[in-house]
C-alpha positions in Angstrom: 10.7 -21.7 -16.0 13.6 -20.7 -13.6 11.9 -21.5 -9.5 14.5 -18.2 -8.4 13.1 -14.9 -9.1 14.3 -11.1 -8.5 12.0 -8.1 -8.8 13.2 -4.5 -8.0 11.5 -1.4 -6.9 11.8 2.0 -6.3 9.8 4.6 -5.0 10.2 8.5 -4.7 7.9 10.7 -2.7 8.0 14.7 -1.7 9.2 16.0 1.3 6.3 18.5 3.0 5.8 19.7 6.6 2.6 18.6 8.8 3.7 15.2 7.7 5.3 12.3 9.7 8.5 10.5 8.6 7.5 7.3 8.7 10.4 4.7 7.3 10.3 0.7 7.7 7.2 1.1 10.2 10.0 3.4 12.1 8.2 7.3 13.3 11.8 9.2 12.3 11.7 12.6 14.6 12.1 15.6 11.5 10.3 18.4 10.9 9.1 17.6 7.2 7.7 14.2 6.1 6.9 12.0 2.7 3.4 13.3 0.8 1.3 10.3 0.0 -2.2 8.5 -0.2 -0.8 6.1 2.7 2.1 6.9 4.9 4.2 7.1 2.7 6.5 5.2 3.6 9.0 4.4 0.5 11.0 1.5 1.9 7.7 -0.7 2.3 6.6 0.8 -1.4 9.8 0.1 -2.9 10.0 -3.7 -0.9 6.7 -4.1 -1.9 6.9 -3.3 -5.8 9.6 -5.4 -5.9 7.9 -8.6 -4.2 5.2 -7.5 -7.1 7.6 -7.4 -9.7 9.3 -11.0 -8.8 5.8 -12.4 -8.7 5.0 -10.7 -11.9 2.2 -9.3 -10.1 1.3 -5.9 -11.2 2.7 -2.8 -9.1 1.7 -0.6 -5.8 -0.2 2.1 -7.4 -2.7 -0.6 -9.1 -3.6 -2.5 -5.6 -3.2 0.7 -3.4 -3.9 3.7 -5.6 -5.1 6.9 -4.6 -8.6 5.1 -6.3 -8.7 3.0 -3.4 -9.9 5.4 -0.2 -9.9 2.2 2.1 -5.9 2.8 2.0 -5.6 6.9 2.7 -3.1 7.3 5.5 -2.9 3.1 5.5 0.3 1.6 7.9 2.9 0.5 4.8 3.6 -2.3 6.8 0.0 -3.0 6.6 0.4 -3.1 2.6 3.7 -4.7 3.0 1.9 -7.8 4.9 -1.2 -7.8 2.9 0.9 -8.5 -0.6 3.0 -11.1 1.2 0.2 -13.1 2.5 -1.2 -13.3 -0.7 2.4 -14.7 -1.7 4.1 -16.4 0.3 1.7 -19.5 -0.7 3.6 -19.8 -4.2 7.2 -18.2 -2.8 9.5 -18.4 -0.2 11.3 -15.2 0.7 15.0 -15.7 0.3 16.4 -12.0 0.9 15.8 -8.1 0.4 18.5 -5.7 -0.4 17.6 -2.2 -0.1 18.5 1.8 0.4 17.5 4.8 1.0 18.3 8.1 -0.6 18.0 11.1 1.7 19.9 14.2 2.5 18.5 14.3 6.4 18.2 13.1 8.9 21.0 10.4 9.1 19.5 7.7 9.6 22.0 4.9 10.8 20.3 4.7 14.3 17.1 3.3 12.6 18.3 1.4 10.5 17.9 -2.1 13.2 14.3 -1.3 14.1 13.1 -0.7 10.2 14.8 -4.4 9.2 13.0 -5.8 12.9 10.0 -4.3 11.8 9.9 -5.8 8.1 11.4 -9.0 8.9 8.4 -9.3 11.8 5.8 -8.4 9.0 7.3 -11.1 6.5 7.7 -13.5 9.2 11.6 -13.9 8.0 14.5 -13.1 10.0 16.0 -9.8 10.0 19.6 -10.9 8.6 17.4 -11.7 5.5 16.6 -7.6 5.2 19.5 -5.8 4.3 18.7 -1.5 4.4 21.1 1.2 4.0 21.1 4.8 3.6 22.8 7.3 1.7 22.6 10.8 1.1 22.5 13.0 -2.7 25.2 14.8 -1.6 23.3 18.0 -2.0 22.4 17.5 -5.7 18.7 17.4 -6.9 15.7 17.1 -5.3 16.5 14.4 -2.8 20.0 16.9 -2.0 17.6 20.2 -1.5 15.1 18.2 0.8 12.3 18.4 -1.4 12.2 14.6 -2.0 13.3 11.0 -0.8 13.8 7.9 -2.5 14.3 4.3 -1.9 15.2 1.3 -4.0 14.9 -2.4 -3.1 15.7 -6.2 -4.8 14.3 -8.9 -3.5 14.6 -12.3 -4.4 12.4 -15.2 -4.1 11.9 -18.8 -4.5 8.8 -20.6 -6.0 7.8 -23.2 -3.8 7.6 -27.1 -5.3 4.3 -27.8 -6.0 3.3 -32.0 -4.5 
């Protein structure tokens, strides 16, 4: 069995007013934010299914559901530590790619605090967390700002066992 391992994730949430925009830990100043049981925040959903899916783990939904009221309104950096500690016993974190999709706001000038902010949860370094953002260029949901998405890869390493 192959010790380097890759897992991807991806994770989609509506847009709705009276919510924050919370992204990588990072409060983003707009006047609509992601609907969801926790924050909502879709880069640490999407880093953290893919963690799950490298591990061969199971998925967000069946640690953090909506069935679990312990996690409503939950910090996703929160989540995002909670499945690395259980995981970073077997693996060692080698990278994260990642991106978001979303017509507005821009979102370049957060971009530094949401990799400082995941890197300081997984105890790596930030070069190690790669995000970048895109928009739909007006098509779909994500282009009509009823939705955002973000995708991530992450690769990791299964420790030697002594």
């Amino acid at each position: 069995m192959s010790k380097n391992l890759v897992g991807l994730g991806i994770d989609i949430h509506r847009l709705k007013r009276g919510r924050n925009l919370i992204l990588g830990g990072v409060h983003i100043p707009f006047y609509l934010g992601l609907d969801g049981h926790s924050d909502a925040d879709i880069l640490c959903h999407s880093i953290i299914d893919a963690l799950l899916g490298a591990s061969n783990e199971g998925d967000i939904g069946v640690i953090f559901g909506v069935d679990h009221p312990e996690y409503k309104d939950a910090s996703s950096l929160t989540l995002l530590e909670l499945v690395w500690k259980k995981l970073k016993k077997e693996y060692t974190l080698v990278n994260i790619d990642s991106v978001i999709m979303a017509e507005k706001p821009h979102l370049s000038q957060y971009i530094s605090d949401m990799k400082y902010n995941i890197a300081t949860v997984l105890k790596i370094k930030a070069e190690q967390v790669s995000v970048k953002a895109t928009t739909a260029k007006a098509l779909g949901e994500i282009g009509h700002l009823k939705a955002m998405q973000a995708q991530a890869v992450v690769s990791l390493e299964r420790k030697r066992k002594h």
